[in-house]
VEXDREN-2710 file (C-alpha; in Angstrom, 1 decimal):
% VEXDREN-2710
k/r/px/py/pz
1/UNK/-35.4/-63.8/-5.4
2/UNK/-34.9/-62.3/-9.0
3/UNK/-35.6/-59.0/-7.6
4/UNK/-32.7/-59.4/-5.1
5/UNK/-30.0/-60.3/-7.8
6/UNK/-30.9/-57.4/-9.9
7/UNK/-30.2/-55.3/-6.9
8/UNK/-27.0/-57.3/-5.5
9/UNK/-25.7/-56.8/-9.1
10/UNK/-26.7/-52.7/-9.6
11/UNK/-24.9/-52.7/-5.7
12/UNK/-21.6/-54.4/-7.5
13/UNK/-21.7/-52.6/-10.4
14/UNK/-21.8/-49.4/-8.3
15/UNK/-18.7/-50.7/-5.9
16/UNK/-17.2/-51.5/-9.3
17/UNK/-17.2/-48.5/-10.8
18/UNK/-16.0/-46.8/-7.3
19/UNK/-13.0/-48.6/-6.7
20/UNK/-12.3/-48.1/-11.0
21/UNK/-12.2/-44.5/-9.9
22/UNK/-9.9/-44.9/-7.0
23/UNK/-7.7/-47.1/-8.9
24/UNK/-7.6/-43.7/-11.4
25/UNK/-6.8/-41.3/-8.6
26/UNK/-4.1/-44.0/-7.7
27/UNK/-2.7/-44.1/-10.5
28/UNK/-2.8/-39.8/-11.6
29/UNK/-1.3/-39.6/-8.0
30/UNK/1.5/-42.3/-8.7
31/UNK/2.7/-40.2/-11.6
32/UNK/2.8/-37.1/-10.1
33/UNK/4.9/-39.1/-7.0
34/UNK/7.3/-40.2/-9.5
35/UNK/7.4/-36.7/-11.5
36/UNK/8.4/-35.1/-8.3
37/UNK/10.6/-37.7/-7.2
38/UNK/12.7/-37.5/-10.9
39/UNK/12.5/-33.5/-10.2
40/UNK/13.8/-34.2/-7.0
41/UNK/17.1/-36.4/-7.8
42/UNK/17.4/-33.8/-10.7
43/UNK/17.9/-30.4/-8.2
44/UNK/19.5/-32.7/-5.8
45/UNK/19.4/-35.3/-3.5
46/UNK/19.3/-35.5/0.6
47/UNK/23.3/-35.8/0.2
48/UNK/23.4/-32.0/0.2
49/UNK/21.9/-31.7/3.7
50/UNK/23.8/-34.3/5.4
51/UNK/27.0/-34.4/4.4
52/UNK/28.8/-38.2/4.5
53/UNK/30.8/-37.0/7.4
54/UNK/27.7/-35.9/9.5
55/UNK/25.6/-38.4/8.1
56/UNK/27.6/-41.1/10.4
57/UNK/26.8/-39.3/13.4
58/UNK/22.9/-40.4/12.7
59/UNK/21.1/-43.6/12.6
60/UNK/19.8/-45.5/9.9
61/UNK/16.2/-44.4/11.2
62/UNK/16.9/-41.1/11.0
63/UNK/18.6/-40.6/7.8
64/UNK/15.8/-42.6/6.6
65/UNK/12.9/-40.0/8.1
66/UNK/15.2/-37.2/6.9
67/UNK/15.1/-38.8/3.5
68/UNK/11.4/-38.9/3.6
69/UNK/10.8/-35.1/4.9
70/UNK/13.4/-33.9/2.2
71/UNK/11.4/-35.9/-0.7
72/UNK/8.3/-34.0/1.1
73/UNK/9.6/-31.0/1.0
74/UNK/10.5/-31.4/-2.6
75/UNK/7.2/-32.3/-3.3
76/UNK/5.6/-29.3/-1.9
77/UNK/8.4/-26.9/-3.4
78/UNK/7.6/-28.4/-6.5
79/UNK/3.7/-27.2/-7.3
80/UNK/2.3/-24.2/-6.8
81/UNK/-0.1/-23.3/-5.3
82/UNK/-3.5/-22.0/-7.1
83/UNK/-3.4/-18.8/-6.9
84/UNK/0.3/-17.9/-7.9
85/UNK/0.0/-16.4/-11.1
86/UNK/-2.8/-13.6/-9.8
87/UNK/0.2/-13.3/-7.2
88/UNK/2.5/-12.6/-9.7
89/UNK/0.8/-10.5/-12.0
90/UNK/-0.3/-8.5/-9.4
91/UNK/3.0/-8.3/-7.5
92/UNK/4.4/-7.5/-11.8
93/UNK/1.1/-4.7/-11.9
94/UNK/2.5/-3.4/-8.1
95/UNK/6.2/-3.4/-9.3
96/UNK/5.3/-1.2/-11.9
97/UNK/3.0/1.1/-10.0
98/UNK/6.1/1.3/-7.6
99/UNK/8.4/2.5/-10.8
100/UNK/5.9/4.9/-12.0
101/UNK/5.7/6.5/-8.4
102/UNK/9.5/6.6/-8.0
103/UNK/9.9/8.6/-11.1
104/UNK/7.2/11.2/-10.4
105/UNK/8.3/11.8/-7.8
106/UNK/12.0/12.1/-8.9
107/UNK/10.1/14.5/-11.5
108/UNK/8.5/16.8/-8.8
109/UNK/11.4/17.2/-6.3
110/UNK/13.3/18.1/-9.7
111/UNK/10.9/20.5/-10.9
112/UNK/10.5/21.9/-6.7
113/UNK/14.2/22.5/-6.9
114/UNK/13.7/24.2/-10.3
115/UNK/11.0/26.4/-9.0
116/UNK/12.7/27.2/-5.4
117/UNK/15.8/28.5/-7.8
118/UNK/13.3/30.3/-10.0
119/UNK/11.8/32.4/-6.7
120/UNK/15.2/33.0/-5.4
121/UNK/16.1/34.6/-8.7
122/UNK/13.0/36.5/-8.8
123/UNK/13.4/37.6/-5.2
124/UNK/17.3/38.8/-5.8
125/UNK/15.4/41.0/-9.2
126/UNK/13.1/42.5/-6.9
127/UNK/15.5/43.8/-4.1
128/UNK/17.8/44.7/-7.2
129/UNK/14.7/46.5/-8.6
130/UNK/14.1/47.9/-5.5
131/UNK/17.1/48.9/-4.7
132/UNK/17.8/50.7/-8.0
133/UNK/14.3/52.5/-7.2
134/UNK/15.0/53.9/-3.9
135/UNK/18.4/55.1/-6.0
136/UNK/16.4/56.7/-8.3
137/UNK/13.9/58.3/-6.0
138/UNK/16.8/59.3/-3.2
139/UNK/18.6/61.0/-6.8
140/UNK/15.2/62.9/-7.9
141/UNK/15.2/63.7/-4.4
142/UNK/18.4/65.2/-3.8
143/UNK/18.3/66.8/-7.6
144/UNK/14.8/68.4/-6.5
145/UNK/16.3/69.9/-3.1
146/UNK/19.3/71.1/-4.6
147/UNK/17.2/72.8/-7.2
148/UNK/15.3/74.4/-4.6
149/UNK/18.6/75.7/-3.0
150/UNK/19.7/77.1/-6.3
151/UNK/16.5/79.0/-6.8
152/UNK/16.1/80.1/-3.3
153/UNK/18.0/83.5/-3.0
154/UNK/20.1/82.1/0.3
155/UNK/21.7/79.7/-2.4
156/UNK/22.5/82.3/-5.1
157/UNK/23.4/85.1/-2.8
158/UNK/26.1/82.8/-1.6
159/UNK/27.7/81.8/-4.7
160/UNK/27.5/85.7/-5.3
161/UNK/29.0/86.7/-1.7
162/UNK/32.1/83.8/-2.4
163/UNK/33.1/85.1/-5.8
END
């Protein structure tokens, strides 16, 4: 029989202590209810979604469950979720490999531009350069045959015949 208390009161102390922890989760619960509910009438109340002249249309039921989602809502709006702030950072760490990107590659079509006008001037120097060359050859060639004229006897036995 004394064996049988000692477990009927180890049985009570352990529903005891169970239903001390539920009233604890109760009550951390309760103040987060009413934390979200004062955040809630703060950034407004279900007013803004039914406006007095619509809200006559419905029925007292209905305003009533609309009041209930809209407090729901707000309670879900209201906390974030676990994993936000890796979100965030990495969404800040992607925004700035975006930034990074967008200017290199501002950098290289500026510096392809640069190098497209650079070739272009090169190319104009060479056909000038060439140009100026086949001058210069044509006038060595035309200096060299007209010398040959002058020595050849044809050429000096003109200029001698004409005078």
């Amino acid at each position: 029989m004394l064996g049988n208390v000692v477990s009927d009161e180890t049985s009570l102390d352990n529903k005891i202590e169970k239903k001390k922890q539920e009233l604890e989760r109760s009550r951390k619960r309760l103040q987060t209810l009413q934390s979200v509910r004062s955040v809630h009438t703060l950034t407004g109340n279900t007013q803004e979604l039914f406006p007095s002249a619509l809200g006559k249309l419905f029925s007292f039921k209905e305003r009533q469950r609309h009041s209930e989602l809209s407090f729901f809502w707000g309670f879900l709006f209201f906390f974030r979720p676990a994993f936000m702030d890796e979100y965030e950072k990495i969404e800040e760490d992607l925004q700035n490999h975006y930034d990074s990107f967008v200017e290199k590659f501002r950098n290289l079509c500026f510096l392809e531009s640069q190098l497209d006008e650079y070739h272009k001037l090169e190319q104009e120097r060479f056909e000038v350069c060439v140009i100026l060359y086949v001058e210069q050859l044509f006038s060595c060639f035309i200096r060299g045959f007209l010398l040959k004229l002058l020595v050849s006897n044809n050429f000096i036995y003109f200029f001698a015949s004409t005078s």
